[in-house]
N, C-alpha and C positions, 0 to 999 in steps of 0.2 A: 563513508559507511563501511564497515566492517561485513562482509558475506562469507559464509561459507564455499567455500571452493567445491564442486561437486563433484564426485567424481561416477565416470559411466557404470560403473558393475551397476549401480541404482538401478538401472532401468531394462535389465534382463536376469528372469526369472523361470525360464523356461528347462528345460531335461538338458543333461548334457552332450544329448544328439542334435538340440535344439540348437544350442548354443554354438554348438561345432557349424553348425551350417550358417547362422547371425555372423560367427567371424570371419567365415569365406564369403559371405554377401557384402558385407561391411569390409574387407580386402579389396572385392574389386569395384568396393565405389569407391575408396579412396584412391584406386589406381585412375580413375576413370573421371573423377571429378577436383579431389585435392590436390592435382600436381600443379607446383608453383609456378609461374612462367618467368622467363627470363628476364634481367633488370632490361632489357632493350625492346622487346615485345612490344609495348604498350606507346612505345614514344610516337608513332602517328596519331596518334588518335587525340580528341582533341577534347573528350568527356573531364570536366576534371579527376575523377579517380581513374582515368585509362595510366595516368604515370604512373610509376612503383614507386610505392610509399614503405618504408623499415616498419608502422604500424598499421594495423588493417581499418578499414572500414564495412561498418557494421551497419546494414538496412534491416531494420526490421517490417515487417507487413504482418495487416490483419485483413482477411477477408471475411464475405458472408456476413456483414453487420447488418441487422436490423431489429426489430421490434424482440425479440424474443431472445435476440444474443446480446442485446446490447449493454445488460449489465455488466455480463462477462467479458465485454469488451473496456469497461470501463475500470474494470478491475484491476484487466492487465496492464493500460496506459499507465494508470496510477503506479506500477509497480514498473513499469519502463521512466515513469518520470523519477520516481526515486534513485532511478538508476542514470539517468543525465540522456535516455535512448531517445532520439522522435521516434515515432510511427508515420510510416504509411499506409495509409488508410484505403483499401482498395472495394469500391462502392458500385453497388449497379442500382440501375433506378426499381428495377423489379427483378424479384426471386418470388419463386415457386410458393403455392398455398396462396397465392394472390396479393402476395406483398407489393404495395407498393409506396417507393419512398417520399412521393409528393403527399400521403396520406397518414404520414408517419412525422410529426413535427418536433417532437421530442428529439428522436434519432438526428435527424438533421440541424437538430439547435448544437447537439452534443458535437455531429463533426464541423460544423464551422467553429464551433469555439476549441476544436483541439487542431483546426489550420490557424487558428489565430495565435496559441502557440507554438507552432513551428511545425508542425505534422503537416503531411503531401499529402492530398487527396488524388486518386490514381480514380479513372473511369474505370469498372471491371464489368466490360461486359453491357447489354441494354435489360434482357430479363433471360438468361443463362439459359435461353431453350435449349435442347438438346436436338440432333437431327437426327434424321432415321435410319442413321447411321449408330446412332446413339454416341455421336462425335460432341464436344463443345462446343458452343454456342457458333464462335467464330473457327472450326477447325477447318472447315469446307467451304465457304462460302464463299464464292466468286466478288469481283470488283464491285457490281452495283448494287447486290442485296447486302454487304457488309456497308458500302456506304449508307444507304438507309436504313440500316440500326445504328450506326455513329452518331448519325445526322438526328434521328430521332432521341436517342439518350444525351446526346448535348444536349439538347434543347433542353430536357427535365432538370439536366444539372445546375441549367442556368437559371434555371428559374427555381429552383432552391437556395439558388446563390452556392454552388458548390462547383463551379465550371473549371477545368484541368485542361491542361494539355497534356498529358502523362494518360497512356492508356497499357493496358496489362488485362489480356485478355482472358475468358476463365478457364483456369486449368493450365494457365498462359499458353494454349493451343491457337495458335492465328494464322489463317492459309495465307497462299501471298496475295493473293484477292484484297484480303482484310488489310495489310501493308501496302499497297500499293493504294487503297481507300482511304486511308487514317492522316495523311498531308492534304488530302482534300479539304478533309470536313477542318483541317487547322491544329492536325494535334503534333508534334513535336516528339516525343519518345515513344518506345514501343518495349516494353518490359515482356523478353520471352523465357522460358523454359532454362534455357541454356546463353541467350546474352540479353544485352541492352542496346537497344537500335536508334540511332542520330538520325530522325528523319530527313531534319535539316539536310543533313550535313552525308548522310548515306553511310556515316558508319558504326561498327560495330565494336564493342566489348562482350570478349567470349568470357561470361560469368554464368555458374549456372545456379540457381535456386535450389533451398536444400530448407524442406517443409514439412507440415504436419496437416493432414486433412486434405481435402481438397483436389484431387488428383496424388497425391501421396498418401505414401500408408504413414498407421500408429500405433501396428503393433511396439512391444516394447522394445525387441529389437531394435526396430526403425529409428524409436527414442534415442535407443544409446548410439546408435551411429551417427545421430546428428549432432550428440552432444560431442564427442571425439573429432566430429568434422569440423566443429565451430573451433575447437580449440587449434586443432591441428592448422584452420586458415587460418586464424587471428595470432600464430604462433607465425609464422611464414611472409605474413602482410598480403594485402591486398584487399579487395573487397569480399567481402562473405553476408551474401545473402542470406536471410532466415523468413520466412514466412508461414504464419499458421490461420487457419479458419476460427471465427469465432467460436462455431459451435462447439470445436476440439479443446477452447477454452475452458467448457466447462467441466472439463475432465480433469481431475488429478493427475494422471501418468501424464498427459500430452502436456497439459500447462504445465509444471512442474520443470519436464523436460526442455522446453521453451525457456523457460527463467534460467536453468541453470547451462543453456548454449549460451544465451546472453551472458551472464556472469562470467564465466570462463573466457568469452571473447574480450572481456572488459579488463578480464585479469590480465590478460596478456599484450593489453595496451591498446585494443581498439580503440575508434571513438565513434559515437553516432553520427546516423547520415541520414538522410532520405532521400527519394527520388526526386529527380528534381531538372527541369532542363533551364539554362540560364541562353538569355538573349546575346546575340554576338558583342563585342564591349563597343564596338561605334554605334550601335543602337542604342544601347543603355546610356552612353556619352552623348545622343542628341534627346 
């Protein structure tokens, strides 16, 4: 498929006082986020994308799927599958206004049949309260009240038929309370802010997320710097994160912006990925 190649000026619009300040923000997050690591870095580590690969790999994530976004989320798979992308699909049993997904059967028909094409369903979360802190769900929360939201959003998962070991918590904010919980209840990964956590296995990949909605901004600024950042890793290799909320879906500027990080990373020879934790190989071998 033939695409347009994007390029960033698209998505800043702003004075050129504006703009002067987007490229000193956009400076120091490529200073602070885009710098490549060494071809040796990564060789402990035992995640398959911890080795350095000459082309990147690309996750994409959709958060906030439910009753109300869920077109807009079907929108964009459709437009990630033309493109050869999975998704990860990152789900919580209930969001706010009283959603909840065991009462939502439509929605739940739709992500089982996009794991049964190859998309990761990630746990996000049990119902994204906030604390009185007006912290994230799981920012604060000690060892036994994070297991009893684990423990209790399992259960709904499983009885959706949607049960993960893969958790990614909202706003990916998770105290070590919540990590030090999440091997209990059986879960396997831990998708944070800035790495990707080997329960198992206790280690880490320092990757950090680079998104739209959802704990991140969208102003347009924000757009054009991810678009730059997507090219800039997927030029370098390694893994590059992208994650957007449905709801930012239904926007022009942010969807837009989203397609053409993806495209860019694709132009420069990524290839899709998802999250995904694979069992040790003498267990898969009995």
């Amino acid at each position: 498929m033939n695409r347009r190649v994007p390029h960033p000026d698209t998505y800043l619009h702003e004075s050129t006082t504006c703009r002067h300040n987007a490229e000193a923000d956009f400076a120091r997050i490529c200073a602070a986020v885009f710098v490549a690591p060494s071809p040796g870095q990564h060789a402990e580590y035992i995640w398959p994308w911890h080795r350095w690969f000459m082309n990147a790999e690309l996750v994409v994530s959709v958060s906030g799927i439910r009753d109300t976004t869920r077109n807009a989320a079907i929108e964009f798979a459709a437009e990630m599958d033309r493109r050869g992308v999975p998704l990860s699909l990152l789900v919580a049993p209930r969001l706010k206004g009283k959603y909840r997904l065991v009462e939502d059967p439509a929605t739940q028909a739709w992500l089982r049949g996009r794991r049964a094409r190859g998309d990761a369903i990630v746990l996000h979360g049990y119902d994204q309260a906030a604390t009185k802190s007006r912290r994230a769900e799981f920012a604060t929360l000690p060892r036994h009240e994070a297991r009893l939201r684990l423990t209790a959003a399992d259960r709904v998962m499983e009885r959706v038929e949607l049960r993960t070991r893969l958790f990614a918590a909202p706003r990916w904010d998770a105290s070590a309370g919540a990590i030090e919980a999440l091997p209990e209840v059986g879960f396997r990964v831990a998708l944070g802010l800035t790495s990707i956590l080997d329960l198992e296995h206790n280690v880490a990949q320092k990757v950090r997320v680079y998104g739209i909605g959802e704990g991140f901004r969208a102003e347009p600024w924000w757009c054009r710097a991810l678009v730059m950042g997507a090219a800039r890793t997927a030029r370098r290799g390694g893994l590059l994160r992208l994650a957007v909320s449905a709801a930012q879906l239904e926007r022009s500027g942010p969807r837009q912006a989203m397609l053409d990080a993806v495209d860019l990373a694709l132009f420069h020879g990524a290839t899709g990925a998802v999250y995904r934790w694979e069992p040790p190989a003498i267990a898969r071998a009995a």
